[in-house]
N, C-alpha and C positions, 0 to 999 in steps of 0.2 A: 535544611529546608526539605520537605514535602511536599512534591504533586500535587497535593489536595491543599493545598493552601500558600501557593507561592503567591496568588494574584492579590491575598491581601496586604503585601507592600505597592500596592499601585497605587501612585500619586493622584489618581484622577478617578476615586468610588463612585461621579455620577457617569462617567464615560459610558458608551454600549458596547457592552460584550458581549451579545449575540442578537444579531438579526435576523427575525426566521418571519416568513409573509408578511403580515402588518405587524407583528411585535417587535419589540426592541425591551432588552433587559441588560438595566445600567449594570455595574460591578456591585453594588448594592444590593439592588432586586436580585442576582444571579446566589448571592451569599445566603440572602435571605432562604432563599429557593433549595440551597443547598441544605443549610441549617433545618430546614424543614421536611427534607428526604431523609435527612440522617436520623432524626428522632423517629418518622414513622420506621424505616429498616432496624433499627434498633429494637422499635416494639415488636416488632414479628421476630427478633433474637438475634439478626446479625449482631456478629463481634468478627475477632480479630481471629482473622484467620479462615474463614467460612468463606464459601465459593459461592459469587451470585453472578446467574447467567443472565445477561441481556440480549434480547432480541425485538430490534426495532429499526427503524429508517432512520432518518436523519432528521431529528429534530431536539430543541431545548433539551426535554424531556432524560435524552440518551445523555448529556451530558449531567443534569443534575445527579442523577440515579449513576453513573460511575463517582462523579464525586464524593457522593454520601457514601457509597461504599466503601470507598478509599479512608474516608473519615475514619469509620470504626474496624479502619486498621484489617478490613474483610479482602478479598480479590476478586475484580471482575474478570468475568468472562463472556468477554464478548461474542455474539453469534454470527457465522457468516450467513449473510440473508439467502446465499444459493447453495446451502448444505440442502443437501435432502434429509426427508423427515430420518433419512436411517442413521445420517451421520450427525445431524442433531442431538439423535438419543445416544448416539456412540460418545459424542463430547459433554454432552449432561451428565451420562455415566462414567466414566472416564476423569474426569475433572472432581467429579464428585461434588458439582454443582447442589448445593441444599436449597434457593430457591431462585424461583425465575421470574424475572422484570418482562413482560410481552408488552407488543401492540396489541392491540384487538384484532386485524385485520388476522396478522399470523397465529391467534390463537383460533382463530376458526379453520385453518388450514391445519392446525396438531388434532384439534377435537375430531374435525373431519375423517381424518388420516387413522384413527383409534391406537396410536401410537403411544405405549405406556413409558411414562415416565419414571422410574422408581429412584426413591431416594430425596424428591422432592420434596419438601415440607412444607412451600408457601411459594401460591404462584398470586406475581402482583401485574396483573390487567391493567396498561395505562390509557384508562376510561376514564369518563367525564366524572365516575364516580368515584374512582381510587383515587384521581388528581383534586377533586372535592377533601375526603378524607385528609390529602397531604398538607394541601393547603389550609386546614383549620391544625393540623398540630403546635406544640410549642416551640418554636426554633432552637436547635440545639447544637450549641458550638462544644467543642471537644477538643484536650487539650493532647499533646503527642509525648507523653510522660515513657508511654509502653510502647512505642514505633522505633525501628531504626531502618535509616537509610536501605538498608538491605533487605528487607521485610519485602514480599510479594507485593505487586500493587494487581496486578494482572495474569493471567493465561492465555496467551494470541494462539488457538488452534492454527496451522498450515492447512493450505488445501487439500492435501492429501494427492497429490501426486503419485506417490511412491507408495500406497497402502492406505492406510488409515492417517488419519491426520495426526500429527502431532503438536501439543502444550507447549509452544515457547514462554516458560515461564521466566517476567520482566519483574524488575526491582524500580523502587522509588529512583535508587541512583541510575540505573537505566536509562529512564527517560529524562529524569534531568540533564545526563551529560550529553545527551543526545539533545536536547534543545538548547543547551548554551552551544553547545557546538555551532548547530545551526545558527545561533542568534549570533557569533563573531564569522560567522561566513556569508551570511546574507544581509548584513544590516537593515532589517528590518526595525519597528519599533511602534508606539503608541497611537501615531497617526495613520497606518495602515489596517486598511479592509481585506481581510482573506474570505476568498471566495472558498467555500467546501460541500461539494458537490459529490465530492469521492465518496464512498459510505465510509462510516466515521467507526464501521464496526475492524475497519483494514488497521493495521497499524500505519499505513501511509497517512492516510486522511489524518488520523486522530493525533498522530505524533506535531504532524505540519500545518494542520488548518485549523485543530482545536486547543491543541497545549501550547504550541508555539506563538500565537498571537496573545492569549490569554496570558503567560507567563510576562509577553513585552506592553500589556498593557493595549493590543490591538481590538478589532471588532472582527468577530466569524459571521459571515453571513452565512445562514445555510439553507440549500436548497434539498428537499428529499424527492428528488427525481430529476432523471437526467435527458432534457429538452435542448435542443441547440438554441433557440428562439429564445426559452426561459434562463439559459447562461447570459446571452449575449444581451437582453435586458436587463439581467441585476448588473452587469457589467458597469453598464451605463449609470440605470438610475441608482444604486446601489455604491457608487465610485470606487469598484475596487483597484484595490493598488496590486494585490497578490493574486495572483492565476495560479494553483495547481491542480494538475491533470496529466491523462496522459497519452498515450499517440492516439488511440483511435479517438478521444475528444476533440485533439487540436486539429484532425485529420477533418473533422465535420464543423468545426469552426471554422477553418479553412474556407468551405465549400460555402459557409453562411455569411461568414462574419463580413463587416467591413471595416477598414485601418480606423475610420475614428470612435468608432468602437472602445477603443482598446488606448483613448489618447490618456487615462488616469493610469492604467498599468505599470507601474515601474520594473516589474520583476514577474516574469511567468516561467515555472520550471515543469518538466517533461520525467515521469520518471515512471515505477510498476509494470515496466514491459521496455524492454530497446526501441529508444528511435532511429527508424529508417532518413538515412541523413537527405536525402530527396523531401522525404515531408518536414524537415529541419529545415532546408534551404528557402524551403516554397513559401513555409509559416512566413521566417524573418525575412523575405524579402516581401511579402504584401504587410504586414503588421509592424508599426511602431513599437517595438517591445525589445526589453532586456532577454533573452530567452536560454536559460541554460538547462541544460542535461542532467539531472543524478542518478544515483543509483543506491540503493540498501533492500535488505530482508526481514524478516519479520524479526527474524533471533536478534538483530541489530540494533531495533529497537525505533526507527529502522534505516536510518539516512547512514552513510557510509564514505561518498563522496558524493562533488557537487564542481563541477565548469564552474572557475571563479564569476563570482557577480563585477566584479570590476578585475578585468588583466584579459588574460586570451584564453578566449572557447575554442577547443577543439570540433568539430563535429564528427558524430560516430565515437566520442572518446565519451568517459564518464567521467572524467576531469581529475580532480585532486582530493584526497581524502580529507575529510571533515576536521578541524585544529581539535587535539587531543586525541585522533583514531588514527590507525596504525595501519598500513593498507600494504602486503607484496605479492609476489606472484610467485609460488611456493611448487615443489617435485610431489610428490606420493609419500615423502618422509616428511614435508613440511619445510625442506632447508628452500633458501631461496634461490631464482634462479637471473641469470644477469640479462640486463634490458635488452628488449627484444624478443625472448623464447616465449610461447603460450605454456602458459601451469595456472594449474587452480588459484584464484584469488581467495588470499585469507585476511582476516581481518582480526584485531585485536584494540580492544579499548573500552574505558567503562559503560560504553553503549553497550554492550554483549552479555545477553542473558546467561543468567543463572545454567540452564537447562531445561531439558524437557520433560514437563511433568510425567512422574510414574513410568520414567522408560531411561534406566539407566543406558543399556545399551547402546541406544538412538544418539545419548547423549555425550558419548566415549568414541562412538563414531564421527561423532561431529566436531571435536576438538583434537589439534596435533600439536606437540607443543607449545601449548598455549593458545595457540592460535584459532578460530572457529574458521572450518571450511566451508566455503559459500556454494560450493557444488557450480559456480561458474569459472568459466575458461577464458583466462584473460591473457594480455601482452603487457606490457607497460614499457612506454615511449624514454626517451632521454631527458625529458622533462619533468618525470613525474606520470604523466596523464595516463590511465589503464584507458584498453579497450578489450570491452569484452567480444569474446570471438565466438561464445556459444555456454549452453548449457552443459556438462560432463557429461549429463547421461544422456542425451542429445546425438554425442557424436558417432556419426556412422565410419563405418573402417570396410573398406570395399579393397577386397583384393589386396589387401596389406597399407592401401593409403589411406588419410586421414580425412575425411569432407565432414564439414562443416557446414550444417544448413542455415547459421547466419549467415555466411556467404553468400548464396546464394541465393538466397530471400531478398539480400540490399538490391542484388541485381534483378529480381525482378521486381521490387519495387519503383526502379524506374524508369520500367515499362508503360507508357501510359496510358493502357488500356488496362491496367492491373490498380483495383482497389486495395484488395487484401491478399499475402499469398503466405504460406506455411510449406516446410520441407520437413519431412520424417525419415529414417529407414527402415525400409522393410526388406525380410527376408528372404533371401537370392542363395538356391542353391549352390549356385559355382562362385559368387564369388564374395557369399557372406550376408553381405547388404547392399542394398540399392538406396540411392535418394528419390522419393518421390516428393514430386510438388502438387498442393493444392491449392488453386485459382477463386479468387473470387473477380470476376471481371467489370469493370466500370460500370457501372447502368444503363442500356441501350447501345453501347461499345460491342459489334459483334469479336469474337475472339477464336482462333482454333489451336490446337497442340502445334500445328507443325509451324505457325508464325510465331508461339512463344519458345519451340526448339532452336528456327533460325537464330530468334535474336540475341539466345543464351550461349549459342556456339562461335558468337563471334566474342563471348566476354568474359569463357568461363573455359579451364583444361578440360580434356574429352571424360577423363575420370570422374569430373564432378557435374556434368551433366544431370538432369533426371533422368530416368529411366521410363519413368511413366508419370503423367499430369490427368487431374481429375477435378473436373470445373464444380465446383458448388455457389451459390447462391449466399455462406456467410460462414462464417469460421466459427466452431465453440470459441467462449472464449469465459474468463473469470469474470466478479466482479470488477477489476481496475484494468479491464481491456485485454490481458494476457493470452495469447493465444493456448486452447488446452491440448495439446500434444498428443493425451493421454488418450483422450478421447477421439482423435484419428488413426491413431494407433488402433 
C-alpha cells in the first residue's frame, strides 16, 4: 500500500473528504482532482524521483498537488510558510527542488524580494488560471508497477534551530506506520470530522489531520487561518469530533470557548510544543473533552507517543509510545538507563526516516545504535509514561548543577498573572550560566520582578532561581506555537 492511494479502499467514495468554506469534495470528486493534477505535473515532466516544492496555506489545493506528486512517484517538499525569503532559497537549493507549486499571494512576496531562484524549471501559480488549465486536463490514474514502499514520498525541512535547516527525508512506509499506529491508539474512524487548522505544510498537521482521517475514511475540515471565533464556529456547525492543536490554541480557546461548544468532541490532543500541566487542568475541568497529551518530531514522521485515549493520563507525562514504536531513555552511548534517571529519549520504529537529505553527517549524528536521538531529555515513570524535562541543548549547568528551564517555566506558569513565560541561559562570568526568565504578563494584570521573585522562592532551590526577568509584550514563537529560544538567545 501507498500513501497516495490507500483512500481508494474506502467503502463510502460519496462520503466528504475535505471541507474547506462552502465546498465539500466527496472521495470521488477528491480522486478525480487528484487524477487531474497528476496529468498536468506530468506534462511539465515530473516523474519519479524529482523534488517539487510547495508553498501555500491551507487548502484543497495543498493536498491535491502532494498527492499527484506522490502519484508520479516524484517528492514533495513542503514549504514552511515562516522561512524567510533566504531560507526559502537555501531549501529550493539544497533539496534540489525542479519546480514549485505557489500561492499567489506568496509569489508576490518572492517577486517582490528579487530573490533568485535557480535550478527551477517550472513555477505552478495556483490562480484561477492554472486551476482552469488543471481542471480541463485528462484525468490520469497510474499504476505503482516502478514504486516501492521505500521510495521517498517527501523532504520535511526543520526549522533550523541549530544552523541551517535540515531534509528529514520520509518514506511511503514512514507515514503509513505512523498512521496505522495512530489509528490502533486513537480509534478513530469514518464517522469523524478533524479539525486542521495547524498548517498542513508541519508534518504534525499533515501526518494527523490530513492522512490520518483520509486513510480511516474520515472528513478534514480545513481552515487556513487561525481565528479563535473561526475554530470555535466550525466546531460547532462543522461537528467535529477530532481537535488537534496545541498549547497556545487551547490556551485562547480556553479564554473564548464555552463547554457546549465542544459537546460533539470525542477526542482533542495537545501536542508541537509541551503542555503546561496548569493549562491541562484549566482546559479539562471547563470542557467536556477526552483530552490527551503526545508528543513526536519531524524525523518521526511524526507521532511517537500519545496518553492512552481510553486507561489513565498522566498530566505533564507524554504517555505511552505509539503500538509498533519503540520509546527508552538512553546515556550518551545510547545503552538504556533504569526508571527514573533523566537521559535523552530515543526512539526506534518504522515511523523513523530515512535520513537527512545531502548531510551525511547530520545524519550519523542523529542515530546511535539504531536508535534516532530526539535531542530531548526525558524520565520515564514505572509504568511506562516518559516525561520530558527539557530540550538537551537547553540545559543550563550553573556552577556545576543542572537547571532545567522546563522547570521552572511549569512554575511560572501558574502564576496567574503570567500568560506566557520562556527561561534561557545566559552567560555568567563566575559561574557559567545563569537562567533568565522572560514574562509575558496577563493583559491589564500589572506585574513587577520582585512579586514574580517572591513567588518563585517559595517553589524553586536558590540555584535555580533566575537571575534576571525581562517582561515583553509576546514571545517568538514557530508556526505550531513553539517557543523560539533561538531567537532570545
Amino acid at each position: 500500500m501507498f500513501v497516495d492511494n490507500f483512500h481508494l479502499a474506502g467503502s463510502e467514495p460519496e462520503a466528504v473528504a475535505i471541507s474547506y468554506r462552502d465546498i465539500e469534495y466527496t472521495y470521488t470528486e477528491m480522486e478525480n482532482k487528484v487524477q487531474k493534477f497528476t496529468s498536468f505535473l506530468k506534462s511539465l515532466g515530473v516523474k519519479k524521483g524529482v523534488k517539487v516544492a510547495i508553498s501555500s496555506p491551507n487548502c484543497p489545493e495543498f493536498i491535491f498537488s502532494y498527492w499527484a506528486i506522490s502519484r508520479l512517484g516524484a517528492v514533495a517538499v513542503p514549504l514552511n510558510m515562516l522561512f524567510t525569503l533566504e531560507e526559502i532559497g537555501y531549501v529550493l537549493s539544497n533539496s534540489e527542488s525542479q519546480v514549485l507549486i505557489v500561492h499567489p499571494e506568496i509569489l508576490k512576496k518572492v517577486d517582490a524580494s528579487g530573490i533568485q531562484l535557480p535550478g527551477l524549471k517550472n513555477i505552478v501559480v495556483l490562480d484561477d488560471d492554472t486551476l482552469g488549465k488543471i481542471d480541463s486536463c485528462d484525468p490520469l490514474m497510474l499504476d505503482n508497477t516502478d514504486k516501492s514502499v521505500d521510495d521517498l514520498i517527501t523532504i520535511l525541512y526543520t526549522s533550523g534551530t541549530t544552523g541551517k535547516p535540515k531534509g528529514a527525508m520520509l518514506t511511503h512506509r514512514n507515514l503509513l506506520s505512523d498512521i496505522q499506529s495512530l489509528t490502533k491508539a486513537t480509534y478513530i474512524g469514518p464517522k469523524d470530522n478533524f479539525l486542521c487548522v495547524l498548517p498542513m505544510f508541519h508534518s504534525f498537521a499533515w501526518t494527523v489531520c490530513v492522512l490520518l482521517p483520509i486513510y480511516c475514511g474520515g472528513t478534514v475540515v480545513i481552515l487556513d487561518s487561525f481565528f479563535p471565533s473561526e475554530i470555535l464556529n466550525s466546531i460547532v456547525d462543522k461537528k467535529i469530533t477530532f481537535v488537534l492543536g496545541v498549547p497556545s490554541m487551547y490556551a485562547l480557546l480556553l479564554k473564548r470557548g464555552q463547554p457546549k461548544q465542544f459537546k460533539n468532541v470525542h477526542l482533542t490532543v495537545s501536542g508541537g510544543a509541551p503542555m503546561p500541566v496548569e493549562l491541562f487542568r484549566a482546559f479539562t475541568d471547563k470542557f467536556p473533552v477526552n483530552f490527551v497529551e503526545g508528543y513526536g518530531l519531524t524525523e518521526a514522521s511524526p507521532v511517537v507517543s500519545i496518553n492512552p485515549v481510553d486507561g489513565v493520563k498522566k498530566p505533564g507525562s507524554i504517555g505511552l509510545p505509539l503500538p509498533d514504536v519503540s520509546m527508552i531513555i538512553g546515556d550518551e552511548e545510547g545503552n538504556e538507563l533504569p526508571v527514573g534517571q533523566v537521559g535523552e529519549i530515543l526512539v526506534k520504529g518504522d515511523n523513523v526516516m530515512k535520513g537527512y537529505y545531502r548531510d551525511e553527517k547530520a545524519t550519523e549524528e542523529t542515530f546511535i545504535n539504531g536508535w534516532l536521538r530526539t535531542g530531548d531529555l526525558g524520565r520515564m515513570d514505572e509504568d511506562g509514561y516518559t516525561y520530558i524535562v527539557d530540550r538537551k541543548k537547553d540545559l543550563i549547568i550553573m556552577g556545576g548543577f543542572n537547571v532545567y528551564p522546563r522547570e521552572i517555566e511549569e512554575v511560572l506558569y501558574t502564576h496567574p498573572k503570567i500568560a506566557d513565560a520562556a527561561v534561557i541561559g545566559v552567560c555568567d562570568p563566575v559561574r557559567g550560566e545563569m537562567p533568565k526568565a522572560f514574562i509575558v504578563p496577563v493583559e491589564g494584570e500589572p506585574l513587577t520582578e520582585k512579586e514574580i521573585q517572591d513567588f518563585l522562592r517559595e517553589k524553586l532551590a536558590q540555584y535555580k532561581m533566575p537571575r534576571s526577568i525581562e517582561f515583553r509584550e509576546e514571545l517568538p514563537k514557530n508556526a505550531l506555537g513553539k517557543i523560539l529560544k533561538k531567537e532570545l538567545e
